[in-house]
C-alpha positions as CSV (number, residue, x, y, z in Angstrom):
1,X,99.0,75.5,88.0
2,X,100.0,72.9,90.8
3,X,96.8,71.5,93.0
4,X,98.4,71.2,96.6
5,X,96.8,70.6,100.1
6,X,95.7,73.9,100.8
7,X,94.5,75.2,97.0
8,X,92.7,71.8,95.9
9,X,91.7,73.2,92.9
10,X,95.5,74.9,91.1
11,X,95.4,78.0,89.4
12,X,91.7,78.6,89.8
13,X,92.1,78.7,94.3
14,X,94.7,81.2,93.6
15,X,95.0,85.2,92.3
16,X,97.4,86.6,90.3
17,X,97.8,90.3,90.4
18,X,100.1,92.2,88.1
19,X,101.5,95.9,88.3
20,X,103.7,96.6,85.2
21,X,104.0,100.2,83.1
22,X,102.6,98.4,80.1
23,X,100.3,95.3,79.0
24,X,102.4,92.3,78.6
25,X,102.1,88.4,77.5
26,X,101.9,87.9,81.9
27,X,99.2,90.5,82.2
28,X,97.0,88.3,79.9
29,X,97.6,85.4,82.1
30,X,96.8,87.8,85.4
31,X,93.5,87.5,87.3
32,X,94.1,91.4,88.0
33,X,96.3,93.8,86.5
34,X,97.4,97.1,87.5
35,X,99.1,99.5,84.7
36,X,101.1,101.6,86.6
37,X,102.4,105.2,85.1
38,X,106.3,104.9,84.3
39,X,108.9,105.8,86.3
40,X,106.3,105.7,89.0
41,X,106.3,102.7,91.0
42,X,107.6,104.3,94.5
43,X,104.9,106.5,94.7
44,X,102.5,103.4,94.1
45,X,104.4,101.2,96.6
46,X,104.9,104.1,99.1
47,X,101.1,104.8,99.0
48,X,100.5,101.0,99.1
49,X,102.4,100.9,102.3
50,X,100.1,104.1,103.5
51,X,97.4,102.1,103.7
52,X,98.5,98.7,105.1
53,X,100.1,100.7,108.1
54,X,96.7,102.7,108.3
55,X,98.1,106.1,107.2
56,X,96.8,108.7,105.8
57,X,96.4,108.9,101.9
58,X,98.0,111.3,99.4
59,X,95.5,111.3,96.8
60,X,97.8,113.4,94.4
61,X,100.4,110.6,95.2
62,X,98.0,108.2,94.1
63,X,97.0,109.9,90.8
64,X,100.4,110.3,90.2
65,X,101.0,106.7,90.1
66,X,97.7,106.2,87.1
67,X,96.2,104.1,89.3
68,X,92.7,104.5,91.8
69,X,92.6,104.4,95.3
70,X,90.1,101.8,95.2
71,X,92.8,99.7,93.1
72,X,95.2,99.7,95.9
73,X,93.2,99.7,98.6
74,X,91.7,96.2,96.9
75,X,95.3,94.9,96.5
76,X,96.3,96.1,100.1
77,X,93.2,94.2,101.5
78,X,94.1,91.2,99.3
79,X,97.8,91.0,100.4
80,X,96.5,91.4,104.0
81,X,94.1,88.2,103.8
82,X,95.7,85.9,101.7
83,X,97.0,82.8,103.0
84,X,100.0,83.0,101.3
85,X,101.7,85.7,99.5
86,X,104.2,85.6,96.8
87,X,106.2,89.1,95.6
88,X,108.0,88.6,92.1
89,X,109.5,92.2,90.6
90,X,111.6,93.0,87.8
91,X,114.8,95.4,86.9
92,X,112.4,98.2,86.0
């Protein structure tokens, strides 16, 4: 919620994006958020990392993880123009 120098205006000059298995209290207070299938969260990071490095795309690997392409090609794109980036994951 903090204004700063760079994001005048707090929590609206910033984007919160959330990949959990399941809808939780934090997904209602995401801008954007990702239900990802359980137990599958490599195959969501690996084809993540696919397309920032440019790769080709595994599009059963992608189904697999209950998520679209277009889903993480928008989060790629948004993790590779953001100003500043911030990673948070849990034990799952």
């Amino acid at each position: 919620m903090p204004k700063g120098k760079f994001v005048p205006e707090g929590r609206k000059g910033r984007t919160m994006v959330l990949v959990d298995i399941r809808e939780t209290l934090s997904a209602k207070a995401a801008d954007i958020f990702l239900q990802v299938s359980p137990g599958k969260d490599f195959e969501a990071i690996t084809a993540l990392r696919a397309i920032v490095k440019g790769q080709r795309i595994n599009h059963e690997l992608v189904e697999e993880t209950g998520l679209k392409l277009e889903q993480l090609q928008d989060l790629a794109d948004r993790m590779k123009n953001c100003k500043f980036g911030v990673i948070f994951f849990g034990m799952g």
